[in-house]
C-alpha positions in Angstrom: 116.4 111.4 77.1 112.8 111.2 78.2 111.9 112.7 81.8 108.5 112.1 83.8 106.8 114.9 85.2 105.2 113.9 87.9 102.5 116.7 88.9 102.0 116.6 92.8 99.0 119.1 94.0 97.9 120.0 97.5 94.3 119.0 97.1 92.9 122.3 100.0 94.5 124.3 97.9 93.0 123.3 94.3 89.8 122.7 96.3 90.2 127.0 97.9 90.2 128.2 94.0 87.2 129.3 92.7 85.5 127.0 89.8 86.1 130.1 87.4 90.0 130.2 88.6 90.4 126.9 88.4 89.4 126.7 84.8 91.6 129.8 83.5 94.5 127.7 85.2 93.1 124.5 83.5 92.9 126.3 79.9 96.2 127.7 80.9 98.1 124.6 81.3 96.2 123.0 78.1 97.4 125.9 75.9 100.7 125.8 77.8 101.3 121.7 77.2 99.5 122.2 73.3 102.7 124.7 72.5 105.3 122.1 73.9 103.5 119.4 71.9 103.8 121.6 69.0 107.6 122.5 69.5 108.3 118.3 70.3 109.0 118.6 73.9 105.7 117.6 75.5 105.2 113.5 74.2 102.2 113.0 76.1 100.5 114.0 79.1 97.4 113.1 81.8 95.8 113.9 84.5 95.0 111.3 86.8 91.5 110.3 88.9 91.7 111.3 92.0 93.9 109.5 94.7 90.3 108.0 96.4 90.1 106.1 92.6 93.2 104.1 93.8 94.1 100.8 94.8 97.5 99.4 95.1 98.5 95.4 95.1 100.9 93.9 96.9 101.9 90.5 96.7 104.2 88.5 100.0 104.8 85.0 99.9 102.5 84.5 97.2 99.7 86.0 99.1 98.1 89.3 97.1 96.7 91.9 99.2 94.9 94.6 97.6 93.9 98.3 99.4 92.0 100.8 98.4 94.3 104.2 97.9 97.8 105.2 97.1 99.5 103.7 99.8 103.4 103.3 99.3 105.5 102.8 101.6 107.7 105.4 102.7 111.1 103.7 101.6 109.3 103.2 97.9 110.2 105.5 95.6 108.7 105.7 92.4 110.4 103.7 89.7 108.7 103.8 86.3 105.1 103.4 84.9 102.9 101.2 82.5 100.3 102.9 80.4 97.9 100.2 79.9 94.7 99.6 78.4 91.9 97.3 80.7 88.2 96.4 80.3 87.7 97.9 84.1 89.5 98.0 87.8 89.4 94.7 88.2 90.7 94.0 84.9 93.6 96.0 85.4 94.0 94.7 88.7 94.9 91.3 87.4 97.2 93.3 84.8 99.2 94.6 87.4 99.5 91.0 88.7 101.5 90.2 86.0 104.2 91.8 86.8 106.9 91.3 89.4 107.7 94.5 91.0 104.7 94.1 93.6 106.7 91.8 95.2 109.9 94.6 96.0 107.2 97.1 96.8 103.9 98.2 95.3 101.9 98.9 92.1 99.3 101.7 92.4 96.5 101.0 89.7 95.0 104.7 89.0 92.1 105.5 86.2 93.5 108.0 83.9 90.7 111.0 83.4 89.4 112.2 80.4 91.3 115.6 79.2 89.7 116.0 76.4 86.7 116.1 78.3 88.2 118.4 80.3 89.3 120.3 77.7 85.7 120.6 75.9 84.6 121.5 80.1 86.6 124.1 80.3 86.1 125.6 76.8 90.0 125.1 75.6 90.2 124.1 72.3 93.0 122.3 70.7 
């Protein structure tokens, strides 16, 4: 069995660490997620852009609205991911289009950052 980890932070909180602070916690939870890679419990993992990167798409009687944000609904619940590969927002956009599930609630399309950038930032080597 696979399980998703979804990592929900309190944003005033990251934002009270200090840059130095946040870092040791950032090469922390690299070194931390390259150990369960190595022992085959960690498949994969990302971080995400942050929320203001976010639009969601939903689609009523054929009529697509698209807002900028995470907004679900609070009777959604979260009910699986696609990993996908698009030229640009827009581009994914119409991805998400494609599938039905907008219509039963929403899909929230969300850049996925760059760790290994973030791991070079922070000085965390592989």
């Amino acid at each position: 069995m696979q399980f998703l980890l979804l990592i929900n932070i309190d944003p005033e909180l990251i934002q009270a660490l200090p840059p130095e602070e946040y870092d040791a916690e950032m090469r922390g939870c690299l070194a931390h997620a390259d150990e369960l890679q190595a022992q085959g419990i960690l498949v994969m993992s990302q971080q995400l852009q942050p929320v203001e990167q976010a639009r969601t798409l939903r689609v009523r009687q054929a009529q697509a609205r698209i807002t900028d944000g995470p907004f679900a609904e609070t009777r959604e619940f979260l009910a699986g991911f696609n990993l996908i590969n698009a030229r640009d927002a827009d581009d994914a956009m119409r991805i998400a289009r494609e599938f039905p599930w907008s219509r039963y609630g929403s899909i929230e399309v969300r850049p996925v950052a760059d760790m290994e950038a973030e791991r070079v930032r922070v000085s965390a080597a592989a």
